[in-house]
N, C-alpha and C positions, 0 to 999 in steps of 0.2 A: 783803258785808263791807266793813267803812270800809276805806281804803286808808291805808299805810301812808306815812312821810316819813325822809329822813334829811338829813342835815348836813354839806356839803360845807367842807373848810379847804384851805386850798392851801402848801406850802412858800412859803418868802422875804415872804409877808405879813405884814407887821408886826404885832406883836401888837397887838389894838382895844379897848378901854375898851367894855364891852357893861354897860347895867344890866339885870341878867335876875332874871327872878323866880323863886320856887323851883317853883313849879308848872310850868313851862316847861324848865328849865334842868338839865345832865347835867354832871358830872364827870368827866372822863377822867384817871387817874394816872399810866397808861403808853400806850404800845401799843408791843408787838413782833412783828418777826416771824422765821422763820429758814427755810431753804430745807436738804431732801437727796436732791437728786437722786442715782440711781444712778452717772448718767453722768458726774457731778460726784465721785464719790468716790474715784475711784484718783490717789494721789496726782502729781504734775509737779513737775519741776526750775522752779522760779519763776522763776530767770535765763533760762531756755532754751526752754521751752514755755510755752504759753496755752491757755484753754480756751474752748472758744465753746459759745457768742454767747460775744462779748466785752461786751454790756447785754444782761441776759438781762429779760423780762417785755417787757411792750407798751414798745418803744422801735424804732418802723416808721420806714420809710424815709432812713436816715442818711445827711447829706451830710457832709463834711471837708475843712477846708482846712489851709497852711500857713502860719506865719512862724517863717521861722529853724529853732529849736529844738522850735517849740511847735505842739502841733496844735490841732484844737477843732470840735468834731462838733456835728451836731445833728439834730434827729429831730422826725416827725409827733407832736402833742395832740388834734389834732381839738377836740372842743368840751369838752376838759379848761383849768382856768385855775388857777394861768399855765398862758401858750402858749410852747412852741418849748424844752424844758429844753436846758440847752448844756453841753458838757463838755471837759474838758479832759485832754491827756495829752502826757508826752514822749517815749512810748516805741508809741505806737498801740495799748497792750493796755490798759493798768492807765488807767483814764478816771472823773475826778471830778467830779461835777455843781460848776461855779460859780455856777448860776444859773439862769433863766428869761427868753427873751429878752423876752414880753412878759406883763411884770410889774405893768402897770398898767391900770385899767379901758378907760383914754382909746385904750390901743393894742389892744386888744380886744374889741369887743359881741359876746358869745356868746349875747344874750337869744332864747331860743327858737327856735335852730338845734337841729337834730336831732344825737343825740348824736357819728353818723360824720360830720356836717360840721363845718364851721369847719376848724381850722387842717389843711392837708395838703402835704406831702413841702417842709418848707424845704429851700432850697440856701445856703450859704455859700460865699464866695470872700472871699480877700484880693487886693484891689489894690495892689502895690506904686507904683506913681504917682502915687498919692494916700494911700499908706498909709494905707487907710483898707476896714473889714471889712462886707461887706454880706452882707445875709438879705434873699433875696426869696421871695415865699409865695403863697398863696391862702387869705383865707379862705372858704370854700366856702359858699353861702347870706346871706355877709353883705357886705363890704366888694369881694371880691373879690381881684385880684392887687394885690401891694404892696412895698415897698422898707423895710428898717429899717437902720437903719449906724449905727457906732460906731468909734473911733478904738485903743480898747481892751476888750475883751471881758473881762476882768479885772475891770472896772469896774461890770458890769452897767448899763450906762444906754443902752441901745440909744434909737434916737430915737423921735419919734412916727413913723405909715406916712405915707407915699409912696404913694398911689394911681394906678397905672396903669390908665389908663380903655380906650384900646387895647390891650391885650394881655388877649383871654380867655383861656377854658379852665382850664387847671390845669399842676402841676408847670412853673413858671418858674424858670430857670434863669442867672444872670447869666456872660458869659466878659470878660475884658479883653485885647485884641490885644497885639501887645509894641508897638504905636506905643500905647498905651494908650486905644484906642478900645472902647468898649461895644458889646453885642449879650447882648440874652435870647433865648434859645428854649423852647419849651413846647408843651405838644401842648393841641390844639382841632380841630372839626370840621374836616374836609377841605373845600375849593373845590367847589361845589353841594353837590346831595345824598350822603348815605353812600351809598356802590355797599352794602353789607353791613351788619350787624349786628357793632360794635366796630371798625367801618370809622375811623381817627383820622389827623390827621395832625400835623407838626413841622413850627411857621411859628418865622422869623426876622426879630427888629426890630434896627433899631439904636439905642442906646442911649445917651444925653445926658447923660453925665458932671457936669457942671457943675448941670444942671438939673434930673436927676433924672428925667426923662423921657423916650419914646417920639420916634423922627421918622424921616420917610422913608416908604416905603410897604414893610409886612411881608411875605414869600414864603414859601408851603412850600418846606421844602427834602425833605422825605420824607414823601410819598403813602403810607398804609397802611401800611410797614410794610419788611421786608425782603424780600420776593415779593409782592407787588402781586394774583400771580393766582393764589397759595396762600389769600387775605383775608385774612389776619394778624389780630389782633385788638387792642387795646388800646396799639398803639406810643405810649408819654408817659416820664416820669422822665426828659428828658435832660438832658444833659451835654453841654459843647462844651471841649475842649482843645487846645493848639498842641502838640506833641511831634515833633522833628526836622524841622520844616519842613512837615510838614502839619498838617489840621484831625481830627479825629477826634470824631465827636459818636457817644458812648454811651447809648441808650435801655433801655426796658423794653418788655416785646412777651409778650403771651399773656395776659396776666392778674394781678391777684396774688395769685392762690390758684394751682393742683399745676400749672396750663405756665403758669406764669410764668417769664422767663429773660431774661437782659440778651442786650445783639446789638449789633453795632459799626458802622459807617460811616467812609468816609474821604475827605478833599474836597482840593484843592490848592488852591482859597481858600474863604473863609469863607464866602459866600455858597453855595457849592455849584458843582456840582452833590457831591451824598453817595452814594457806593457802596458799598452792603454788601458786607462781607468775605463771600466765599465760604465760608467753615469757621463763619459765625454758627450758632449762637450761641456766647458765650463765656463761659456759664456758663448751669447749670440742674440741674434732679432730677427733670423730668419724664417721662423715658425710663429710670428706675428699675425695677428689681422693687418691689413693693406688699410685698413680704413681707421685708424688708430687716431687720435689727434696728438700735433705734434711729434712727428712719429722720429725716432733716431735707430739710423742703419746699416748696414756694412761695419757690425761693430768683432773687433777683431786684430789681428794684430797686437801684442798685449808682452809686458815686463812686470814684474814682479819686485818688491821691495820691501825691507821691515824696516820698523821705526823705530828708534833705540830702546821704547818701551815695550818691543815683542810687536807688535801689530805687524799687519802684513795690507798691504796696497797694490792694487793694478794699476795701471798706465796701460791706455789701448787708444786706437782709432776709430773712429765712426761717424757718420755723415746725417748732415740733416737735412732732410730734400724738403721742397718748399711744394712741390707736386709729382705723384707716381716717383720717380727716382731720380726726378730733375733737382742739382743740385750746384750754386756757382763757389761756391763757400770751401769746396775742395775736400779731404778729409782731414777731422779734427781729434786734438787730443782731450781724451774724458778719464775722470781718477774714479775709483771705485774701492769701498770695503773688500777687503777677500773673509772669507765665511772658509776654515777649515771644517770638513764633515770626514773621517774616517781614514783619517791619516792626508787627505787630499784638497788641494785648493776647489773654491767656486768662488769665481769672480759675482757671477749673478745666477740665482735658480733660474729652470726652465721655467718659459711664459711667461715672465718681467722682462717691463720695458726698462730700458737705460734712464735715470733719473734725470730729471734736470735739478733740483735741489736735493741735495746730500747731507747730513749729520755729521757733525766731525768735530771735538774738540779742541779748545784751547789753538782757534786760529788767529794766526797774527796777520793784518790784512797791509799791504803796500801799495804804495804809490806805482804806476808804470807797469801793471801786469797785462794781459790780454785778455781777459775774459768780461763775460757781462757786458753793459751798455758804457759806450765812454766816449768822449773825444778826445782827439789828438791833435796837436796842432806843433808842425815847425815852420821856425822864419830863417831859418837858417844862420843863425848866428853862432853857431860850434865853426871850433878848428877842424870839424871832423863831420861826416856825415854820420848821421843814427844808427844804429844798429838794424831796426825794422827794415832798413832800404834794402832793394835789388835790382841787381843787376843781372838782364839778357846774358848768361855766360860769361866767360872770363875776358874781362879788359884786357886789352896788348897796348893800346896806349893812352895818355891822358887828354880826355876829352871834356871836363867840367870840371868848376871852380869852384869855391866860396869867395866871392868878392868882396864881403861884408855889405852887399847891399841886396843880396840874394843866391841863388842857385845860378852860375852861366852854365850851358849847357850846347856845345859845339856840334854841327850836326856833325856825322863821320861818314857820311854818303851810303851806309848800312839799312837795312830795312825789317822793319818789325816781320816780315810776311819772307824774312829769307832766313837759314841758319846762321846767322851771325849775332855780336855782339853791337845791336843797334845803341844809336844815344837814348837812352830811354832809363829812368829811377820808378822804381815800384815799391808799393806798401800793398800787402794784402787785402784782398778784402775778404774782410771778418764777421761781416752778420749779412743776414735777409733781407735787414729793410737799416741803408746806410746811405749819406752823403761823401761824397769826396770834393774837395776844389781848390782852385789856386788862382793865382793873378800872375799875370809875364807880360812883361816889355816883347815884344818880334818884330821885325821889317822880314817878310817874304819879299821874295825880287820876283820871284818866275811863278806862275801854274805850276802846282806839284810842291812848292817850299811848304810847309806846315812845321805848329809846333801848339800845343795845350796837351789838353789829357790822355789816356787811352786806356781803355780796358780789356787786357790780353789775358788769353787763354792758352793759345800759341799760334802759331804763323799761321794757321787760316779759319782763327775762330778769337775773332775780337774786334772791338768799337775805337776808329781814332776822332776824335772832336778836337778842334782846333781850329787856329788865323790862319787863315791862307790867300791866296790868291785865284781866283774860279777859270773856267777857260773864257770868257768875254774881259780877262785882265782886272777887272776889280776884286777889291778886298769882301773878304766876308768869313763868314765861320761857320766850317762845314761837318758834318757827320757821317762818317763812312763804316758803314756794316760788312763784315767777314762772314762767311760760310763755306769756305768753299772760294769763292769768286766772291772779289770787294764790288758794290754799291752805295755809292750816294744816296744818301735817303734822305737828308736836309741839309739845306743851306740859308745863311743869312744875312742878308746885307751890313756891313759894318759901315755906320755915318759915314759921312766926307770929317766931320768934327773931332771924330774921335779915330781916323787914322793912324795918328802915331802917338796915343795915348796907351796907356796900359791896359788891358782887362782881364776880367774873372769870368772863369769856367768853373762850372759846379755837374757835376750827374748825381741823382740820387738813386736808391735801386728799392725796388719792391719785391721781391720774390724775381718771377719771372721778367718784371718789365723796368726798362730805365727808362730816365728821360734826364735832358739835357739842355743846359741853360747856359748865360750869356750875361753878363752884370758890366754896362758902362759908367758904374756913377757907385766904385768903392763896395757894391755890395747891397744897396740900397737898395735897389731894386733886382730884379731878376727877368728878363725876357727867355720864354719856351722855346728855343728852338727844334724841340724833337719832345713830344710826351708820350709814355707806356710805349717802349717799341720793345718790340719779341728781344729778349736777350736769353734765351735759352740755346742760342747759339754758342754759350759761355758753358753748359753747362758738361760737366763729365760724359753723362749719357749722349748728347751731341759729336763732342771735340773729343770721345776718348781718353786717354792719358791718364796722368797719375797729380795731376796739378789741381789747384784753386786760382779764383781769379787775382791779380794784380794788377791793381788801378795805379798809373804813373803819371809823369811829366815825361814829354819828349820833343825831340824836334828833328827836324829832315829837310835836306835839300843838298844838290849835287852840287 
């Protein structure tokens, strides 16, 4: 069976002048989506309570910093482009994408990284010294560790990278001392060999302010982990902070899937030495019941923050699997109280589960966040595509438009199932049980031309639904399932009437099952072409990787 392709757009990319041909070229009028989770349903005091996640859908590994009033998070892409979306809030709940921190091809080559690599776990810090906001990163397969800063993040014009050619590994972390000296930490292999399997350790550089670089010779400050002769597995994610006079450097330790769980350290200078707190860990769900209702897991990953009024705040990851550890929803960001007990943070005691409603004062709630039950809906009428969007990797050339009468969308002979940047625009998907849908204009010419929706996981685990042409030459609207090996699993004749009229594609998702519909007549009605089909081929535990689902528009043909 030919394989199939789709069409990757990205939010904040400016609209591109494309001459496309009609053979080639799909229309998109809308795309919306809307979310109704259960657990989302019962209503909350909006001033007083929050609902977590506070970014609910694939928005992993959150860091947060401060100035003044104003906070501004940000989160794992991986080799989604843009890379790094950033958000904004003044209250830690209600949080607004302003942006994409790297928004430009130059600050990004995602060409043929595999889909869980590129960009993983930024950190953000503001330096008051230099007043001035840095993002240091990894990207994973390509460039490596690296440095981005800007003066005002409001502005989106973060710089080009800063390549740090000493500092391996992953998850880099920048701290600025109150004499305003630099130091990143990050975790990379341990000094010799691993004693163990996820054997990692947490080295320390110092950091060249001025220059933007590395100097001095770097040390582990933490061997394996927090028991050394327990083997710990996976100690990275950290964090370094001054609070009362000492150092406290905050990691991840277990993994980021079900023992995952943050764990603390505390040093009297910054080089160490680092003693873990006895009561570690200080947050986790891995000592749960399995039969929990609701259950939230893989909770981990975790930043730390205070509020101009002294409070102190987490930001962490955690998933919500819908059954055992099946999960399409990716990992999400959840806010939590920190509870100081004897000089040391706890995010949450042992044997509590992660909350879905929270207590919190004097919240001021906004238009355009991410969390809870909502719809969304664009017709595409910006000079500019949304921020939400993404895009398969980094664009090299312009392949979609804003016409003013919709999304055009050019195939580029790319394909969703190869590493490339297919034609294909994604929006997350962000709850359990959610609709997605859209209407386009297409003429396929040949078997094999397609263009409607798709639900990617990555190149061999996801659903394309679309107009196409079947191999007996007539039109129809087909569904083809990813595992592994693509399969047709419905089809459906498209009238002789309605030809070369427009229509709408809708999926809805239930947990584990979608199904998949057909509307010739605006909406009005809806014809099944596919109900409850196994989609846990979407799910983490399935497809691996470090992503959530993205439901998009696309289109394909050679």
């Amino acid at each position: 069976m030919k394989k199939l392709c789709i069409i990757a757009l990205t939010g904040l990319i400016a609209a591109a002048s494309v001459s496309c041909s009609a053979d080639r070229a799909a229309t998109f009028h809308y795309f919306e989506y809307s979310g109704a989770d259960k657990t989302f349903a019962a209503p909350i005091d909006l001033a007083r309570e929050y609902q977590n996640p506070i970014l609910s859908g694939f928005y992993p590994d959150p860091s947060i910093c401060r100035k003044g009033n104003d906070y501004y998070l940000v989160v794992s892409s991986f080799s989604y482009y843009p890379g790094i979306p950033i958000f904004h809030s003044a209250d830690l709940v209600s949080w607004v994408q302003i942006g994409n921190v790297l928004n430009r091809p130059s600050q990004l080559n995602l060409d043929g990284i595999r889909l869980s690599g590129g960009v993983y776990a930024p950190a953000i810090v503001y330096n008051p010294h230099n007043d001035t906001f840095y993002i240091i990163n990894t990207c994973v397969d390509g460039i490596g560790n690296f440095v981005v800063k800007t003066k005002d993040p409001m502005q989106n014009n973060w710089s080009e990278p800063v390549v740090l050619p000493k500092v391996g590994g992953i998850d880099p972390s920048l701290f600025f001392d109150d004499d305003g000296a630099g130091y990143i930490v990050h975790n990379n292999a341990p000094q010799g060999e691993p004693e163990w399997e996820g054997h990692r350790a947490i080295w320390i550089h110092r950091y060249d302010v001025n220059a933007d670089t590395t100097f001095g010779t770097p040390q582990v400050i933490v061997d394996g982990g927090t028991d050394k002769a327990k083997h710990p597995v996976w100690i990275e994610a950290p964090h370094l902070y001054k609070i009362n006079g000492y150092y406290y450097l905050m990691c991840a330790e277990g993994g980021t899937s079900i023992d995952h769980s943050e764990v603390i350290f505390r040093a009297d200078n910054v080089m160490g030495p680092y003693i873990p707190w006895k009561n570690n860990p200080i947050l986790t769900q891995r000592d749960l019941p399995n039969d929990r209702p609701n259950p939230v897991t893989c909770a981990g990953h975790a930043d730390l923050v205070q509020t101009p009024e002294g409070d102190w705040y987490a930001m962490f990851l955690a998933c919500r699997p819908y059954e055992d550890n099946y999960f399409n929803t990716g990992r999400e960001t959840f806010l939590l109280p920190v509870v100081w007990k004897n000089e040391y943070p706890i995010i949450l005691p042992k044997g509590e589960t992660v909350p879905y409603v929270v207590a919190k004062k004097d919240l001021s709630p906004r238009e355009g966040t991410y969390k809870g039950n909502f719809t969304w809906r664009d017709e595409f009428r910006a000079a500019t595509l949304n921020d939400r969007y993404l895009f398969i990797r980094t664009p090299r050339t312009p392949w979609w438009s804003l016409t003013g009468k919709g999304l055009q969308l050019q195939a580029n002979g790319h394909s969703i199932y190869e590493r490339a940047n297919p034609a294909f625009i994604g929006h997350r998907q962000q709850h359990l049980s959610f609709e997605a849908q859209t209407e386009l204009d297409y003429k396929p010419v040949k078997a094999g031309d397609v263009a409607g929706l798709v639900c990617y996981q990555n190149e061999a685990h996801n659903f394309v639904f679309g107009k196409t042409i079947n191999g007996q030459g007539k039109l129809c609207v087909a569904l083809y399932r990813s595992q592994g090996d693509t399969v047709r699993i419905a089809e459906a004749a498209i009238p002789d009437a309605e030809a070369n009229a427009s229509i709408r594609l809708k999926v809805t998702g239930n947990n584990a099952y979608y199904s998949f519909f057909v509307s010739y007549d605006k909406g009005a009605s809806w014809t099944a072409v596919a109900e409850n089909v196994d989609a846990k081929n979407l799910s983490t535990e399935v497809a691996k990787g470090f992503t959530g689902v993205v439901i998009g528009m696309y289109v394909y043909g050679l």
